[in-house]
NUNU-115631 format. One line per field, with one value per residue (C-alpha): residue number from 1; x, y, z; residue in one letter. Coordinates in pm, whole numbers, always signed. Example, Ala and Ser with C-alpha at 12.3 -4.5 7.8 and 13.67 -1.06 7.14 Angstrom:
2
i (1;2)
X (+1230;+1367)
Y (-450;-106)
Z (+780;+714)
aa (a;s)
end
This chain:
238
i (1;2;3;4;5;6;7;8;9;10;11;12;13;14;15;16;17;18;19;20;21;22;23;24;25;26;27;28;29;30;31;32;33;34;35;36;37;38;39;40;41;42;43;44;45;46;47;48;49;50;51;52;53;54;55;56;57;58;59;60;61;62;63;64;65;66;67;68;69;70;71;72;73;74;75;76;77;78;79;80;81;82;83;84;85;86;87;88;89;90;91;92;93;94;95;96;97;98;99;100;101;102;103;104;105;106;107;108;109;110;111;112;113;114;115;116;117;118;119;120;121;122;123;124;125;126;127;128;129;130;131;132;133;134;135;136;137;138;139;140;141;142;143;144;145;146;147;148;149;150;151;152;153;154;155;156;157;158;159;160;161;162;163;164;165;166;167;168;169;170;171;172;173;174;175;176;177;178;179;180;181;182;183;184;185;186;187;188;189;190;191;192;193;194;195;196;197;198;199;200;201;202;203;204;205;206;207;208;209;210;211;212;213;214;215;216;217;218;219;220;221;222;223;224;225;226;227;228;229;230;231;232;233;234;235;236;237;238)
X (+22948;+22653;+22738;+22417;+22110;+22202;+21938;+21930;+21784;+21462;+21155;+21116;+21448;+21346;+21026;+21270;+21513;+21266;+21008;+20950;+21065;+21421;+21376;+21146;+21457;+21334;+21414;+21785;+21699;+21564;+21883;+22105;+22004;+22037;+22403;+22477;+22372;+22537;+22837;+22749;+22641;+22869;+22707;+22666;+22396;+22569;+22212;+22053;+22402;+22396;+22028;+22180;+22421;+22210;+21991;+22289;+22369;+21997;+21992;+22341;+22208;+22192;+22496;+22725;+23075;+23099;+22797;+22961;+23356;+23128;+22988;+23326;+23453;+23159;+23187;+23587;+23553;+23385;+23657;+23753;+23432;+23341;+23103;+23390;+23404;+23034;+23034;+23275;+23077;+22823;+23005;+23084;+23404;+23482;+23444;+23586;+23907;+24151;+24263;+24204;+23831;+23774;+23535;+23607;+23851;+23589;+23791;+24129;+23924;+23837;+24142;+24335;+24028;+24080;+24430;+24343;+24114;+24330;+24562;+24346;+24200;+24575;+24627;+24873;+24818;+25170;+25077;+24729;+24834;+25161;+24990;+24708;+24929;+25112;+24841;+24593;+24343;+24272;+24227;+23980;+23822;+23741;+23673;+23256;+23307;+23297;+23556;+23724;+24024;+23886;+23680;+23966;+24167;+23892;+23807;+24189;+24204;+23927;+24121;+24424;+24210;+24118;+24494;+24699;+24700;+25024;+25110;+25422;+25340;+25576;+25352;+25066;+25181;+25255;+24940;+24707;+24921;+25004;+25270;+25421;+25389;+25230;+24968;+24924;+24872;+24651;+24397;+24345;+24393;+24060;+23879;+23929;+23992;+24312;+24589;+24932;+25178;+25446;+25694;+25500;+25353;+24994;+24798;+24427;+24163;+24063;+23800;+23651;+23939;+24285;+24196;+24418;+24185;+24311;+24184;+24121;+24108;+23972;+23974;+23784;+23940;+23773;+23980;+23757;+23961;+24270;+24229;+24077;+24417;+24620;+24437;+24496;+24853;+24919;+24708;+24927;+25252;+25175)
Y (+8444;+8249;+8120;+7890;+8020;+8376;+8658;+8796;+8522;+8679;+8475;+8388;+8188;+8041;+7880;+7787;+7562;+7420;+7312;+7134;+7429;+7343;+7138;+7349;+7408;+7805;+7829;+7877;+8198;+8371;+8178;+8295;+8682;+8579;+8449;+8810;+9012;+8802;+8874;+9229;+9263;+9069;+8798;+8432;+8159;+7890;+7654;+7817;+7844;+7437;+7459;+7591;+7375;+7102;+7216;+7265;+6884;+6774;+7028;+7038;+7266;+7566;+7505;+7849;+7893;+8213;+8114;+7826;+7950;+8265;+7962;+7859;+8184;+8274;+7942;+8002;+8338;+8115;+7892;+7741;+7569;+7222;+7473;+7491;+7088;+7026;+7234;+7085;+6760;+6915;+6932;+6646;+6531;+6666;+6986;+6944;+6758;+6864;+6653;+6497;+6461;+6815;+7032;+7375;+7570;+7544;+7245;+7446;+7737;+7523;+7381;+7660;+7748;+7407;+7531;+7863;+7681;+7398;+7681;+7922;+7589;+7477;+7800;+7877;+8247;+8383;+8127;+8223;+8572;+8425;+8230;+8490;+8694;+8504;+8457;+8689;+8427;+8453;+8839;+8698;+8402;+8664;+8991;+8944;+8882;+9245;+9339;+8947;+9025;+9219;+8951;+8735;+8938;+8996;+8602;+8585;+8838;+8679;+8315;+8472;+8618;+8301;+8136;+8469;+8722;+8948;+8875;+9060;+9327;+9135;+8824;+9019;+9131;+8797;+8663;+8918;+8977;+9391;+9600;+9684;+9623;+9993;+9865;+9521;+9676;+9964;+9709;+9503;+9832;+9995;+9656;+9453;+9688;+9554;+9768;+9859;+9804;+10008;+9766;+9772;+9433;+9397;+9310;+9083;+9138;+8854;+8646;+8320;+8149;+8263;+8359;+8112;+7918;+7699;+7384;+7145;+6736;+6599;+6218;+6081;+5711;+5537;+5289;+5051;+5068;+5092;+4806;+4595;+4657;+4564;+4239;+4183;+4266;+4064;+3734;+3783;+3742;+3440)
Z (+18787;+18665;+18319;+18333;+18416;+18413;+18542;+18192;+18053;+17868;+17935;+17535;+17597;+17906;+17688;+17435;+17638;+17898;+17662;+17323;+17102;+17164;+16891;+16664;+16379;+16342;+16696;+16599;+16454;+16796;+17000;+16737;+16802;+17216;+17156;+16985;+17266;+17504;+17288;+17332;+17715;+17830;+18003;+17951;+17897;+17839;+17895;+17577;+17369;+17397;+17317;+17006;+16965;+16997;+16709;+16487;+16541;+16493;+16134;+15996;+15668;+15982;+16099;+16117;+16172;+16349;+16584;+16690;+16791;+16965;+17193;+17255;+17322;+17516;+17699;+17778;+17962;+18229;+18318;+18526;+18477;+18205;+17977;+17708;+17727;+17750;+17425;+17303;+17250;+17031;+16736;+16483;+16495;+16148;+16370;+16640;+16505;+16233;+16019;+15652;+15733;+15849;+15565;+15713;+15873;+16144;+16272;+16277;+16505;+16778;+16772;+16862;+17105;+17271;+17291;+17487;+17731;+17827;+17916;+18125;+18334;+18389;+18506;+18237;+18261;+18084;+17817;+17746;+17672;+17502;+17254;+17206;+17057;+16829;+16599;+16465;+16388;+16749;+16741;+16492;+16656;+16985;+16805;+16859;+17221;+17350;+17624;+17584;+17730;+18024;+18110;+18137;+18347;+18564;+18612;+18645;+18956;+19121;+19112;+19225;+19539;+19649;+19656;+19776;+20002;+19869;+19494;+19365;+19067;+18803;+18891;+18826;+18487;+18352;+18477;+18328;+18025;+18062;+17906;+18266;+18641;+18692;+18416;+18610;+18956;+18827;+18687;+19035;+19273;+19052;+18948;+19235;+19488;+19621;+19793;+19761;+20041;+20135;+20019;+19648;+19701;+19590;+19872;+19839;+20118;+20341;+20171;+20267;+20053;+20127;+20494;+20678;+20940;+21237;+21242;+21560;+21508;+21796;+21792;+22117;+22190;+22506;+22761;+22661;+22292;+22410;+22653;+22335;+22138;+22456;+22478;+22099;+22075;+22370;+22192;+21893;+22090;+22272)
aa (x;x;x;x;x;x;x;x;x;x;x;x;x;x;x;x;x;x;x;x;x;x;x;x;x;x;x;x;x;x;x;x;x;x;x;x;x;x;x;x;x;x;x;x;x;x;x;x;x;x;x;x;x;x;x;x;x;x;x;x;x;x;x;x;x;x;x;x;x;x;x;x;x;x;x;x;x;x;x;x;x;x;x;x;x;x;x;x;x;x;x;x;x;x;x;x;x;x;x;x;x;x;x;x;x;x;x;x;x;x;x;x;x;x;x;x;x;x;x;x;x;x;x;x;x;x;x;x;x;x;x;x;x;x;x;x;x;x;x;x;x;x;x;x;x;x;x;x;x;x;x;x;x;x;x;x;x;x;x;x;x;x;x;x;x;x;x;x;x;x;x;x;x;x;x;x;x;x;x;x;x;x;x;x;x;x;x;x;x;x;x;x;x;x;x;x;x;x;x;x;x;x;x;x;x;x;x;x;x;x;x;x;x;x;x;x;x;x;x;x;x;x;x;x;x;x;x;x;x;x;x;x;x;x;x;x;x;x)
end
């Protein structure tokens, strides 16, 4: 995963960020049109999306509600990673904060994006899917990001790789928020390509993460040292 310079990137965008025209105004336009197919290829740029960003807080009158919680969105599918938070600090604080001063219900959609992320980088699996149900503002908020929820589940699989090497199926259907344990196992068995015991336990391949590695700790202490804390110990009691 490569949520910041991504081999997509088109060579127009590449001009865009790395030179002057990331501050030409009617470069939002062309970034605008990148951030949509991201949203429909499924991939991430998260460089030129706070290009964008970053014009939206240098022209205000361009500033677009929908563009900017796609960012976020976009920008969340990569955790656990700081994109969502280096985002984040592109927007005005009547944008990024609810509250008396707000003058959208822009402020209100990050909020409850904020909400999402701070529960996917905490790990807070069973909660992510908990509270992305229980709204459909978020159904809403996600609904340009084409196969969201996949994505998740996906990034979510690949974390649990790297901590576990047999993960129950109930475990596995909380985390990645399925209907059932057949549903759960299913997904990881054809997208991860992990196995089923004969016990039913899920089991994860060795990978550079979870593989279990002895470790020696050689500490090489001379007589020469041992002699000098002899000496000293022996000087402190006299």
């Amino acid at each position: 995963m490569n949520g910041e310079d991504p081999q997509e990137r088109p060579e127009q965008i590449r001009s865009i960020i790395n030179g002057l025209e990331r501050y030409n105004p009617q470069a939002a336009e062309v970034l605008e049109a990148y951030l949509q197919q991201q949203c429909e290829e499924k991939f991430c740029d998260s460089n030129a999306n706070r290009a964008l960003l970053k014009l939206y807080q240098l022209n205000p009158d361009r500033i677009k509600d929908e563009v900017i919680t796609n960012i976020l969105v976009k920008a969340m599918t990569q955790f656990p990673s700081p994109q969502f938070d280096l985002s984040l600090h592109l927007l005005s604080p009547s944008h990024s904060n609810p509250g008396p001063n707000s003058t959208s219900d822009l402020a209100e959609a990050v909020s409850k994006l904020r909400a999402l992320n701070a529960q996917l980088e905490g790990a807070q699996y069973a909660r992510f899917w908990a509270t992305l149900d229980s709204d459909d503002i978020y159904a809403d908020l996600t609904t340009d990001i084409a196969g969201f929820e996949e994505m998740i589940r996906v990034r979510i699989s690949q974390l649990l790789g790297q901590a576990y090497r047999e993960v129950q199926p109930s475990v596995l259907e909380g985390y990645l928020g399925l209907d059932s344990e057949e549903e759960a196992t299913k997904f990881v068995v054809e997208t991860c390509g992990w196995k089923v015991g004969e016990d039913g336990v899920v089991q994860v391949p060795k990978n550079a993460d979870n593989e279990a590695k002895k470790t020696e700790i050689r500490e090489d202490v001379s007589v020469d040292m041992f002699s000098r804390v002899i000496k000293r110990s022996w000087e402190d009691s006299a």
